[in-house]
Structure formats: C-alpha cells, structure tokens
C-alpha positions as CSV (number, residue, x, y, z in Angstrom):
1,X,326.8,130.3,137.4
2,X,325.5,132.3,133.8
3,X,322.0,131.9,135.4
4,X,322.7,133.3,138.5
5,X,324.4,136.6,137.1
6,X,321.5,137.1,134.6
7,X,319.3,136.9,137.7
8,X,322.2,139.5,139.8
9,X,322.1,141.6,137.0
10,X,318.0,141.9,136.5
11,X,317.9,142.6,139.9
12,X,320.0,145.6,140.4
13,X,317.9,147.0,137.1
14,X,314.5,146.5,139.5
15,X,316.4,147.7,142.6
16,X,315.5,151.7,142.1
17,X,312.0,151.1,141.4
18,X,311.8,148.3,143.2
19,X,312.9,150.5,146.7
20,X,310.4,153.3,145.3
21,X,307.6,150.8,145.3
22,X,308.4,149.7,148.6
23,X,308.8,153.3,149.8
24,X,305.9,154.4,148.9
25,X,304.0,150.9,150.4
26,X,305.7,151.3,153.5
27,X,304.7,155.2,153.7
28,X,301.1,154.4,152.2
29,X,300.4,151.8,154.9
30,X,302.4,154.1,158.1
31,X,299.8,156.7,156.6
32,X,296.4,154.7,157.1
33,X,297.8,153.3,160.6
34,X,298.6,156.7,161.7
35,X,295.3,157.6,160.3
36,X,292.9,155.2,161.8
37,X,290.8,155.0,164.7
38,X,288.1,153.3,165.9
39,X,285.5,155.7,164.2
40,X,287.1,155.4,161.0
41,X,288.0,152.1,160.8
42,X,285.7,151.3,158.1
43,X,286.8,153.9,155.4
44,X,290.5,152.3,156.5
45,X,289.7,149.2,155.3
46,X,288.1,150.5,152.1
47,X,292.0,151.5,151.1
48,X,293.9,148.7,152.3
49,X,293.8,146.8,149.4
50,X,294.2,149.7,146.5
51,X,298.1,148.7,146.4
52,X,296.9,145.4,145.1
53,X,295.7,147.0,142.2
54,X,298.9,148.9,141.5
55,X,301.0,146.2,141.7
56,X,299.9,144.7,138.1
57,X,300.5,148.4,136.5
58,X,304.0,147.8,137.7
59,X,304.6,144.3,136.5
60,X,303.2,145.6,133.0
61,X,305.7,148.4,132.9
62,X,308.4,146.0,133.9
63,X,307.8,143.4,131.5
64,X,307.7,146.1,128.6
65,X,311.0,147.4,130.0
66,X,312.5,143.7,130.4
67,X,313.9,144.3,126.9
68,X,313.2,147.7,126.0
69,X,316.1,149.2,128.2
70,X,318.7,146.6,126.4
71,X,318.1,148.2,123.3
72,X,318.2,152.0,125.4
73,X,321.5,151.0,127.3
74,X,322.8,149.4,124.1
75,X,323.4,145.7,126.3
76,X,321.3,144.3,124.1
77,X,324.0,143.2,122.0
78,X,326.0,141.5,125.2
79,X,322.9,139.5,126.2
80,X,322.5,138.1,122.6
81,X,325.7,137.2,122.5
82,X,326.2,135.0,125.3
83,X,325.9,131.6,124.8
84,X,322.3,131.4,126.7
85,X,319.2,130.5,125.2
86,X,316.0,133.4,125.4
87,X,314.6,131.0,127.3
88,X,317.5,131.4,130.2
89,X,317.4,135.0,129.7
90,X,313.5,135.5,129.4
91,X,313.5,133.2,132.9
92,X,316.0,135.3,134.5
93,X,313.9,138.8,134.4
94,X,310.4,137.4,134.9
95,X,312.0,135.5,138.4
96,X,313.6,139.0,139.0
97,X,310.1,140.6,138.4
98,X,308.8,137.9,140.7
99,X,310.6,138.6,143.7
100,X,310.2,142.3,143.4
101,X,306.3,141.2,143.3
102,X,306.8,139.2,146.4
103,X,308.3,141.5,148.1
104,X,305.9,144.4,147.4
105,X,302.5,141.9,148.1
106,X,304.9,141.1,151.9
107,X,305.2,144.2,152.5
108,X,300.9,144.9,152.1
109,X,300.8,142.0,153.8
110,X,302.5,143.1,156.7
111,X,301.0,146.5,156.6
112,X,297.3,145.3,156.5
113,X,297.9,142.7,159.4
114,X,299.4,145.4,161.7
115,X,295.9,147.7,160.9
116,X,294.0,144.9,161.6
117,X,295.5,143.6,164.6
118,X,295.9,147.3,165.8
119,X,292.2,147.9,165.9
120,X,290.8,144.4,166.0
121,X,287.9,145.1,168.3
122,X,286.5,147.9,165.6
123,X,286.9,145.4,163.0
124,X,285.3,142.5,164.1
125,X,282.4,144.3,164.7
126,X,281.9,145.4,161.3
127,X,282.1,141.5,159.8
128,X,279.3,139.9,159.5
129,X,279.0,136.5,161.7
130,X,279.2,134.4,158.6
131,X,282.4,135.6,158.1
132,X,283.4,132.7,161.1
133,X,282.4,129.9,158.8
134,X,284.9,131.0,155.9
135,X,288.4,129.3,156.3
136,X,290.6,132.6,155.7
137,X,293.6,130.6,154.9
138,X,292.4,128.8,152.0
139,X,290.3,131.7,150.4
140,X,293.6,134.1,150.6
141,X,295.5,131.2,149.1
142,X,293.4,130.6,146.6
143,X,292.6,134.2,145.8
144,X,296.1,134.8,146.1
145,X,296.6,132.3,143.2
146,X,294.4,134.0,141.1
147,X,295.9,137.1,141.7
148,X,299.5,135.9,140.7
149,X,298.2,134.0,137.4
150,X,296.8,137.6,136.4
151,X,299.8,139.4,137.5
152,X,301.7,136.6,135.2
153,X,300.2,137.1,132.0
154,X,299.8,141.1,132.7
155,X,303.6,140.8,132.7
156,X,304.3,138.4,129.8
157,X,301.9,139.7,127.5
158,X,304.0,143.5,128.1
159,X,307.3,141.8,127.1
160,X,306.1,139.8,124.1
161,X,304.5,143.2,123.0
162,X,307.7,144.7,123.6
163,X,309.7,142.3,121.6
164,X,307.0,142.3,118.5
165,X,307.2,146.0,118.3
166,X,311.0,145.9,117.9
167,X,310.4,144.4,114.4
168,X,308.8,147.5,113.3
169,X,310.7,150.7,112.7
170,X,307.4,152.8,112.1
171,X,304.3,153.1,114.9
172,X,306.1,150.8,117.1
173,X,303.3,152.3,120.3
174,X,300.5,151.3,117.9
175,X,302.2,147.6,117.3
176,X,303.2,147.1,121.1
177,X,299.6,148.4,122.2
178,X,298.0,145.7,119.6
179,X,300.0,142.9,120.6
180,X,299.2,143.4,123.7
181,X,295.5,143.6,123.6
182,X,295.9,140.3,121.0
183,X,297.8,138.9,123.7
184,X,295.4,138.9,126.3
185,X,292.6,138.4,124.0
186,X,294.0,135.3,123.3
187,X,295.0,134.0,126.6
188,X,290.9,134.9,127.7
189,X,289.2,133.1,124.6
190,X,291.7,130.2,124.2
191,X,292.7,129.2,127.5
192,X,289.5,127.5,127.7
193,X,290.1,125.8,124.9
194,X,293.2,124.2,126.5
195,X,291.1,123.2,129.5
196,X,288.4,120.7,127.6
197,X,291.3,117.7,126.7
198,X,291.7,117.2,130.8
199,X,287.9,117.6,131.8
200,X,288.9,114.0,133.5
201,X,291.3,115.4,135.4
202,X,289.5,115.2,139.9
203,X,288.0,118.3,140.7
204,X,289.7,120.1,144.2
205,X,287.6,120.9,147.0
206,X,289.2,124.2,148.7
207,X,287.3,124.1,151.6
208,X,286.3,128.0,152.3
209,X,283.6,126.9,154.5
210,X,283.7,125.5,157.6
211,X,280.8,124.1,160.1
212,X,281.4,122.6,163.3
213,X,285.1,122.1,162.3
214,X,284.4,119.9,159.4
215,X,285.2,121.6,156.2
216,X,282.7,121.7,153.8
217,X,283.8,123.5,150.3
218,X,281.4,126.0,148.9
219,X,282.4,125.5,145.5
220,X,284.7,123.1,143.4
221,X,287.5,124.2,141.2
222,X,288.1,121.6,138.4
223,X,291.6,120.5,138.3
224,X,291.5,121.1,134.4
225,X,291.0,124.9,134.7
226,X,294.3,125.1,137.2
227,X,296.2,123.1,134.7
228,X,295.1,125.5,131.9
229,X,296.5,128.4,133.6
230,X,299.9,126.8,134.1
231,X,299.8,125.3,130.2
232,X,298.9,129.2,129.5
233,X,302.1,130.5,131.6
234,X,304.7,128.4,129.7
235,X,303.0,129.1,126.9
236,X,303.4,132.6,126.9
237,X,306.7,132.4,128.7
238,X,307.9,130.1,125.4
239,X,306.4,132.2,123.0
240,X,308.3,135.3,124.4
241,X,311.8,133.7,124.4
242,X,311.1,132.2,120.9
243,X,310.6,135.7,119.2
244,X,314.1,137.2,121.4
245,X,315.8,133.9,119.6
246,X,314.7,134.2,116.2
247,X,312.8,137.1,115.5
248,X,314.5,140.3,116.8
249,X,317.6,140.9,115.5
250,X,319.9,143.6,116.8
C-alpha cells in the first residue's frame, strides 16, 4: 500500500509536465496532419519522428528533478523518513517516469499511424520495394527496445548525478554535469565488459527479413549483449538507491 502512494504521489509531480508534453504532441502531430498533402508528403515524414528525439531530453530533466525538487519542496525529509528502502523510493519515480514515457511514445504512435494511413497511397510510393521484405513488427520492436534502454540510462545517469551533486555545497552544476558524463562513460566502455562472461549464452534471430513468407533474419543479436543492458539497468538503478540510503544526508 506504501508502494502504491509513492507511485500516486510521483505521478501527480509528472502530471503538469506530463499534460504539457502531451499537449504539445497532440498539437505537433494535428499540425503535420493538417499540413500534409500528397505533394508534401515526403518533408512530412521527415518530422514525424523529431518527438522521439525530445522525449530523452525529458526523461533527463526528470531524472535530475526525481530528487532535486525534495530538497526544493523540503519533502525530502518525509521520504527519508518513512520506513522504505531507496530502492522502493528510487523504483517508485523511475516507473512514474516510465509511464509518462509510454504515454508520450503512444501518443506519436497514434499520431504517425493516422498520417500514414491518411495519405497511404503518397507514401507507399516513395518506399522503396525492398521495403516489402522487412518484417515491420519485429524491427519497431526491436528498435523500440533500443530506444527504451537509451531512454533508461539517459534517465538514471540524471538522478545519480543529481544525488552526487547533493554532497557538494560548492559547484554542485560542475559535479552533477561530471557525474553525468562519468556515468555514461561508464555504462558505454564497461557494459561490454559485462557481456564477455555469457558469450555462451544462444544468439536470437529477429527476423527483419522476410522471403516468400519464410523469415530469414538479416543479422543476429547475441543473447549476451541483451543480458548486458538489463545487468547495466539494475546496475545503475542499485547504484542510485545506494547513494539516497547512505550517502546524502538531509
């Protein structure tokens, strides 16, 4: 019951810019489908996806905030009191953040499916035909994936800067910014690293090709390299709740 207020109360501090950020999708995508026409299509299509690329901005600003408006609204000193671990609290704000990001990548969802089934003729014309041998599902779920894992560590490596720079009470910008370019440093040249002990682990064949209905993958993603990226997640999601129990103090 604890668990589930945390999570009530993260998410009415990500309502407001939660609704912005939908807003704004919802106006950005009404905007390119009252925009578009056959003629046009293609500099359409060029925009659909810039969203995408805000959407990790956001998570970054959120997971500084996570802690930093505790300290601002002074609740700080409620949330280390109550008899939770960092870990429950640290879980409750980045599932908060998630469904915020769920919502938001929905919504483009929704908005690029109506553009494209509004002017599908115009668009299938400009695809190329080799585009009919790629299984769609399994790229965007795999790409989708890739995009989340990113998303992830964009978010965690914001709050663990966050928390490192509340330990300094001088140039606490120039601490946050250097833990969080350390942090993602890190995650790029070691996460490798904690891929090699599971090389023996099957490869997975995502079939983004097909031919003659027989799927046929064009490449093979090494079931190591997946498990790596999760061992990254917790690690970073561990690491973060570690320095709110016994670093900062308030």
């Amino acid at each position: 019951m604890a668990t589930v207020k945390l999570l009530q109360k993260e998410l009415r501090d990500l309502a407001f810019s939660g609704l912005v950020m939908l807003l704004l999708n919802v106006l950005f995508y009404g905007f390119l489908l009252f925009q578009a026409d056959a003629g046009n299509i293609p500099i359409i299509l060029s925009f659909v996806t810039i969203p995408f690329a805000v959407y990790p901005l956001y998570l970054l600003a959120q997971g500084y905030r996570s802690f930093t408006r505790e300290w601002k609204n002074e609740t700080i000193y409620m949330l280390k009191s109550l008899p939770r671990s960092g870990y429950a609290l640290t879980a409750a704000k980045a599932l908060a953040s998630a469904l915020m990001l769920a919502l938001l990548v929905a919504a483009s969802g929704a908005g690029i499916y109506l553009i494209l089934i509004s002017y599908s003729e115009a668009v299938q014309t400009l695809l190329p035909p080799e585009i009919a041998t790629i299984n769609l599902e399994s790229f965007m779920f795999w790409a989708g994936l890739a995009y989340l894992w990113g998303c992830a560590v964009v978010y965690f490596a914001a709050q663990i800067s966050a928390l490192i720079s509340r330990v300094f009470l001088r140039f606490r910008w120039l601490a946050a910014l250097a833990t969080f370019y350390l942090v993602n440093y890190l995650v790029l040249r070691f996460s490798g690293y904690l891929a090699r002990p599971f090389t023996w682990l099957p490869g997975v064949t995502p079939g983004f090709m097909e031919t003659a209905g027989i799927e046929q993958g064009a490449i093979q993603i090494n079931s190591n390299v997946i498990l790596a990226g999760i061992l990254t997640l917790l690690i970073l999601f561990a690491v973060s709740s570690l320095i709110l129990d016994r670093v900062v103090e308030v």
